[in-house]
C-alpha positions in Angstrom: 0.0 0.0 0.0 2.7 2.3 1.0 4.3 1.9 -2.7 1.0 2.6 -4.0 0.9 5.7 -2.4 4.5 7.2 -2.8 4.3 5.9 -6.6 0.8 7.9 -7.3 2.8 11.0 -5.2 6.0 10.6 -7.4 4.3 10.2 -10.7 1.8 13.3 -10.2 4.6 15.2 -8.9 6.4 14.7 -11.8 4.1 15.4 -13.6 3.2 18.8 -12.7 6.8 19.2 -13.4 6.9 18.6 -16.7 3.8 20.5 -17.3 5.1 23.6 -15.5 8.4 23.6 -17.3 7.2 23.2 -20.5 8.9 26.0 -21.7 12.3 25.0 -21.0 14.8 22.1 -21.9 14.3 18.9 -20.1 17.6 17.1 -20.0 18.2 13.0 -19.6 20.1 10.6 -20.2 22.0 7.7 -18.4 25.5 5.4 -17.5 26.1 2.0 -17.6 28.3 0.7 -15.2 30.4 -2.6 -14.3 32.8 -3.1 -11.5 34.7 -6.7 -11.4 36.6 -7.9 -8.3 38.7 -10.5 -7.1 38.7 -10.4 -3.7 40.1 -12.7 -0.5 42.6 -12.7 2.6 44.9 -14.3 0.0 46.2 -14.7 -3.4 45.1 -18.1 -3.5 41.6 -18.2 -2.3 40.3 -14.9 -4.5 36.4 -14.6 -4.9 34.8 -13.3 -8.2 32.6 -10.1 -7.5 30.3 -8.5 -10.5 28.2 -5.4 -9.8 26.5 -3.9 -13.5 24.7 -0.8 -12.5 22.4 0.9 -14.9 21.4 4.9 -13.8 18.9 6.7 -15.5 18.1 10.7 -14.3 16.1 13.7 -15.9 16.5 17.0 -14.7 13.9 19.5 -15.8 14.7 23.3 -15.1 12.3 26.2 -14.2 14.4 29.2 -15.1 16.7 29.5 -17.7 19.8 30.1 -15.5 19.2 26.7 -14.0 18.6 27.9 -10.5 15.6 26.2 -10.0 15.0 22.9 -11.2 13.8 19.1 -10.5 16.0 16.4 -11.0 15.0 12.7 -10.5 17.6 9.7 -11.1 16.8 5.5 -10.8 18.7 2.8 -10.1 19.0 -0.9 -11.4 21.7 -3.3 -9.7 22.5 -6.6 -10.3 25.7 -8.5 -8.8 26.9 -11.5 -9.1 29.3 -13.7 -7.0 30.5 -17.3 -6.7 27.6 -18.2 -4.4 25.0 -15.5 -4.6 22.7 -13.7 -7.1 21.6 -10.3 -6.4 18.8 -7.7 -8.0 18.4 -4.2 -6.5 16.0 -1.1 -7.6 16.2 2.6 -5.9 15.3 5.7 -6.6 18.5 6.9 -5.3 17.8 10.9 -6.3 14.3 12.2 -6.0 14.7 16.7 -5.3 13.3 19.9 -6.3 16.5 22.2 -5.6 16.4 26.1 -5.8 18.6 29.1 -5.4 17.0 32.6 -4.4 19.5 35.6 -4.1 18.4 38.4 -1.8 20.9 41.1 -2.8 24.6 39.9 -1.3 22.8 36.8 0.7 21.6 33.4 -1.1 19.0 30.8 0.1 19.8 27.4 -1.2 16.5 25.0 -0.6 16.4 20.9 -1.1 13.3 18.9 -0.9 13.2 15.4 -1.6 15.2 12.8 -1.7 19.0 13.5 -1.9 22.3 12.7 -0.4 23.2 14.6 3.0 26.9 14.6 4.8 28.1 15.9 8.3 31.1 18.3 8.7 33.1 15.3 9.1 32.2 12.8 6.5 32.0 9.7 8.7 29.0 9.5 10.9 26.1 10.6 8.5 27.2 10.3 4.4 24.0 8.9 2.7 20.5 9.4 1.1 17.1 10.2 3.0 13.5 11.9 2.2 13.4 15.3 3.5 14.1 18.9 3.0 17.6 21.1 3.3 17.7 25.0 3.8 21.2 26.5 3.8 21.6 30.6 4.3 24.4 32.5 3.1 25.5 35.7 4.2 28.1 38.3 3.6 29.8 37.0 6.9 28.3 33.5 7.9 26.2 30.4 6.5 23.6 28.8 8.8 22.1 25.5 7.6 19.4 23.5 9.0 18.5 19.8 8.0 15.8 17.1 8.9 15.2 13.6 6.9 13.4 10.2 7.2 15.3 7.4 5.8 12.2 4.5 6.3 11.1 5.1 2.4 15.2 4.0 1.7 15.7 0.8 0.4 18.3 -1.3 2.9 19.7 -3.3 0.3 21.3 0.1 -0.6 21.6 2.1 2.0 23.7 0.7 5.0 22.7 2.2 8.8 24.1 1.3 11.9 21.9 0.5 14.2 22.7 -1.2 18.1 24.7 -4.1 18.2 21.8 -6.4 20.2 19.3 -5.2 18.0 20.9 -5.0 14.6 18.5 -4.7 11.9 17.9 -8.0 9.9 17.7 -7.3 5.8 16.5 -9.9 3.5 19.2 -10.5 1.4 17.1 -11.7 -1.7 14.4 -8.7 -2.0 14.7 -6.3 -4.6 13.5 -3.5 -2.8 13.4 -3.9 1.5 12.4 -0.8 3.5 15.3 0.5 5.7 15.5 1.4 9.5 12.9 4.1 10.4 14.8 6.9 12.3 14.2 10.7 12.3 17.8 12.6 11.3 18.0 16.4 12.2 20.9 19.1 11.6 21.9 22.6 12.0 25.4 24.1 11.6 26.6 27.3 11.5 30.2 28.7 10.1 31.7 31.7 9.7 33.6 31.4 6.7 36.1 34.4 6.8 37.0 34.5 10.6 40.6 35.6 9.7 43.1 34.9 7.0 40.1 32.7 5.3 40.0 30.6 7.9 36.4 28.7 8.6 35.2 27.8 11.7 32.1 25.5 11.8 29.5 24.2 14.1 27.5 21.3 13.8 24.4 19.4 15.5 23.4 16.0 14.4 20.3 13.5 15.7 19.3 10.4 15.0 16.1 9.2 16.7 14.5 6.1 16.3 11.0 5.7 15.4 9.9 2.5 15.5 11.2 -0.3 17.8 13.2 -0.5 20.5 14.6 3.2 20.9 18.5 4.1 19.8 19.1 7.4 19.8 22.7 9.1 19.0 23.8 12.8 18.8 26.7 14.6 17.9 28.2 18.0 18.1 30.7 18.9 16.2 33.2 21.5 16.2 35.9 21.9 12.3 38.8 25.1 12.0 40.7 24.9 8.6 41.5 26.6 5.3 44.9 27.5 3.7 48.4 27.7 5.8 50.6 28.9 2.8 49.4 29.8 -0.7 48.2 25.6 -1.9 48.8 24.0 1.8 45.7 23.5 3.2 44.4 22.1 6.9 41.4 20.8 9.1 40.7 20.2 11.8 37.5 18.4 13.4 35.9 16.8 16.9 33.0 15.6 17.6 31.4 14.2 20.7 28.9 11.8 20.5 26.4 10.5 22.8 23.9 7.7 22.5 21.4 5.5 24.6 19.7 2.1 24.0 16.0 1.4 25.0 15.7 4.1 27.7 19.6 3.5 29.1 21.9 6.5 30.2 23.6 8.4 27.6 26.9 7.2 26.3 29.9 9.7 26.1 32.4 9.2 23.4 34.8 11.2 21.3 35.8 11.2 17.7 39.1 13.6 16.3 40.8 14.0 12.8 43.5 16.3 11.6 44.1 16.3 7.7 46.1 18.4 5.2 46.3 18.7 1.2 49.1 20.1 -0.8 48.0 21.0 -4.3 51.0 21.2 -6.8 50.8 22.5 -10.1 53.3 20.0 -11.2 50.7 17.4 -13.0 48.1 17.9 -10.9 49.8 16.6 -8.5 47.9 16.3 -4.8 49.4 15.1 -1.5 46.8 14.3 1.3 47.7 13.1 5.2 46.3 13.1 8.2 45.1 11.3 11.3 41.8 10.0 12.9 41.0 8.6 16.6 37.7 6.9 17.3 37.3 7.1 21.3 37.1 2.9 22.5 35.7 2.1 25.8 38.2 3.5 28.3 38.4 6.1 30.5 36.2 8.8 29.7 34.9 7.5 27.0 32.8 4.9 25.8 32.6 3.5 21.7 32.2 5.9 19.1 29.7 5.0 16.9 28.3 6.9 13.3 25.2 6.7 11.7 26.0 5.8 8.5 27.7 2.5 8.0 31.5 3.5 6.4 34.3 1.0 6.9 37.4 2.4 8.6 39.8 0.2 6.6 39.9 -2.7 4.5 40.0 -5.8 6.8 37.5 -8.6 5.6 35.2 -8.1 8.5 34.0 -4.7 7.8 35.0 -2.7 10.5 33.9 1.0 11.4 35.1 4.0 13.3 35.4 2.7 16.9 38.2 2.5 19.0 41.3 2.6 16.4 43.4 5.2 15.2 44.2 5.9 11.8 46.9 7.8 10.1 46.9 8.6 6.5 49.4 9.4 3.5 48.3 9.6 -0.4 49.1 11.3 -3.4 47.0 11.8 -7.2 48.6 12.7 -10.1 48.1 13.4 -13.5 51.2 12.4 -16.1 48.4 13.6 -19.1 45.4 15.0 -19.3 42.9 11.5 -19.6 45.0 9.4 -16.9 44.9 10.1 -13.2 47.1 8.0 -11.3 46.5 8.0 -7.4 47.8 5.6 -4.3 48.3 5.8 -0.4 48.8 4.2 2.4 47.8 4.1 6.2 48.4 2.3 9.7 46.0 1.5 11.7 46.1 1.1 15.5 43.7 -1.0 17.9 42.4 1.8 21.1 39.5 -0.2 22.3 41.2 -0.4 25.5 43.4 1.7 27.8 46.3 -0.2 25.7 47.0 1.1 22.1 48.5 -1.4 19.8 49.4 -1.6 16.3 46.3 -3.4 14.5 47.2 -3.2 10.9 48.9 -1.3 7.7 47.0 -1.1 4.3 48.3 0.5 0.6 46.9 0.9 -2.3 47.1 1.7 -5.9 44.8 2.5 -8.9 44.5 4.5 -12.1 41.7 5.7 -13.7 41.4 6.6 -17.7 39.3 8.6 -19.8 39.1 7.2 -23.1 36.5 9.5 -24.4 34.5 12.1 -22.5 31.9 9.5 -22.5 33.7 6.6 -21.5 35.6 5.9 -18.5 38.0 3.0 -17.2 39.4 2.4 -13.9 41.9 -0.1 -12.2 43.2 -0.8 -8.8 44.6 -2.9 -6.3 44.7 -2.9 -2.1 46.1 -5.2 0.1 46.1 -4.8 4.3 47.8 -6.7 6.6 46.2 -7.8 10.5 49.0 -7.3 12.9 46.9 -10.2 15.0 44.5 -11.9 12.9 45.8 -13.4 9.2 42.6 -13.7 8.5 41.5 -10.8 8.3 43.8 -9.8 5.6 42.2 -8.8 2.5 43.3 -8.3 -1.2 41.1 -7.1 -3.7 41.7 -6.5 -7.4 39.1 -4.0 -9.1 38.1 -3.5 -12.9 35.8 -0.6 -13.6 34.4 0.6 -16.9 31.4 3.2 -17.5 30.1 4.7 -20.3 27.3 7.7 -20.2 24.9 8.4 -22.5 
């Protein structure tokens, strides 16, 4: 019934779309997709991994600058693998976007669904139904956010929910309804503090709706912007806190520092930096996002909690259709008052535009479990797209 619904919504929505813009130029089109990998803890036991994707979008504009428009994309996913057979459908893009300038200020307005991220990347990075209002002024931007992701489809979207009442997705639907929570946001920044330096300000909630109750919320605090001329730095913490069926909030902390060093040598790039999720030791207990995002590569999936992370890469480009990129990072185990060394990871990859319409891509990562050789992973990626 509910499909029923949203679908009769969607489909008179869009079309009082196309009727009211009439007089402009609706643009579509599409991209074909395929990502092959070989995948394992070693060389010898490599698993076969096929993903074909096929997008299709329309965006159809209300004003000829393109200020205000509607664009809609749809997904169709099937992957294959030695044991399994998968088929997935989303509407991963569904928003009516608009920019209104009030002299020197601008309102920028979202309403649908689209894909949201926190100041930090890491806890919240996903898709969800709802509506985004971002002010700019001649001195600050203030943003406010709220989003329902029960509409999303779970076979797509990954949330984290607690780990005694992690949510159970049927692997061979086509289309499953996610985790119902309520997500809510407002940040503020002042963008030109001093030397163009930004400081920014950040609140983040994610309630539970249905079920037994998790609720998590984060405020963050980010300073950054250029140190010398191309040499640019951040800086970000967050504290989180989160409770389980009516329990006592947890505290826990997560920190990053990051720089990037653009050369005009090739394009060249040069990233570092460091992260700490807080584990469960002194004043802290687990970190924990929203949004499931894997920390490193280790076969079992692991997220930011209790590890630190430190970072080196580089991207480069020796001609103008081949971007060459690679990095490396060790990863250390702070779950406990004891930090160890839990792991190193590299990779490599190289991606190649053979016409401005076709696209191909290949890479390689390997990581290494200080503890567990298990856990080691190697994976061998072959991409190709073409748009049209």
């Amino acid at each position: 019934m509910i499909f029923k619904k949203l679908f009769k919504i969607s489909l008179a929505f869009f079309a009082l779309a196309l009727a009211s813009a009439s007089l402009f130029a609706i643009d579509f089109g599409g991209a074909l997709s395929s990502a092959s990998k070989f995948k394992g803890n070693k060389f010898s036991n490599l698993k076969f991994d096929q993903v074909n994707d096929l997008n299709l979008w329309v965006k159809v504009p209300f004003k000829n600058d393109g200020s205000i428009y509607f664009t809609a994309e749809g997904l169709y996913e099937f992957e294959a693998s030695d044991t399994d057979i998968f088929n997935r459908l989303d509407l991963s893009l569904f928003k009516f976007q608009g920019l209104f300038k009030f002299k020197q200020n601008k309102l920028n307005l979202s309403a649908g669904r689209f894909s949201y991220s926190d100041i930090t990347g890491v806890i919240l990075n996903q898709n969800a139904d709802g509506l985004f209002v971002n002010y700019e002024g001649s001195y600050f931007m203030a943003s406010a956010y709220a989003s329902y992701t029960g509409l999303l489809n779970a076979a797509i979207v990954k949330m984290l929910d607690h780990p005694s009442d992690a949510f159970k997705h049927d692997t061979n639907a086509v289309y499953e309804l996610a985790q119902k929570y309520f997500l809510a946001s407002a940040s503020f920044s002042l963008p030109y503090l001093f030397s163009c330096q930004n400081l920014t300000a950040q609140f983040l909630g994610a309630f539970k709706v249905e079920g037994k109750s998790y609720n998590r919320m984060y405020a963050s605090l980010s300073f950054g912007g250029p140190l010398y001329k191309t040499l640019y730095y951040s800086l970000a913490s967050t504290l989180g806190m989160q409770n389980f069926d009516g329990g006592s909030f947890d505290i826990s902390n997560m920190s990053s520092a990051k720089f990037s060093w653009f050369l005009p040598f090739k394009d060249l790039t040069v990233n570092g930096g460091a992260v700490y999720a807080s584990g469960s030791h002194g004043p802290f207990e687990a970190f924990r996002g929203f949004t499931k995002m894997d920390a490193y590569n280790a076969l079992n999936e692991p997220q930011y909690s209790g590890l630190v992370k430190f970072s080196l890469s580089a991207s480069a480009k020796p001609i103008n259709v081949l971007l060459i990129y690679g990095g490396a990072d060790a990863i250390l185990n702070a779950a406990s008052t004891s930090i160890k060394y839990k792991g190193f990871q590299y990779s490599v990859g190289a991606d190649w535009q053979i016409f401005s319409d076709v696209k191909a891509g290949l890479s390689f990562l390997q990581y290494f479990d200080n503890d567990n050789s298990d856990l080691d992973k190697i994976q061998i990626s072959l991409n190709a797209s073409i748009i049209f």
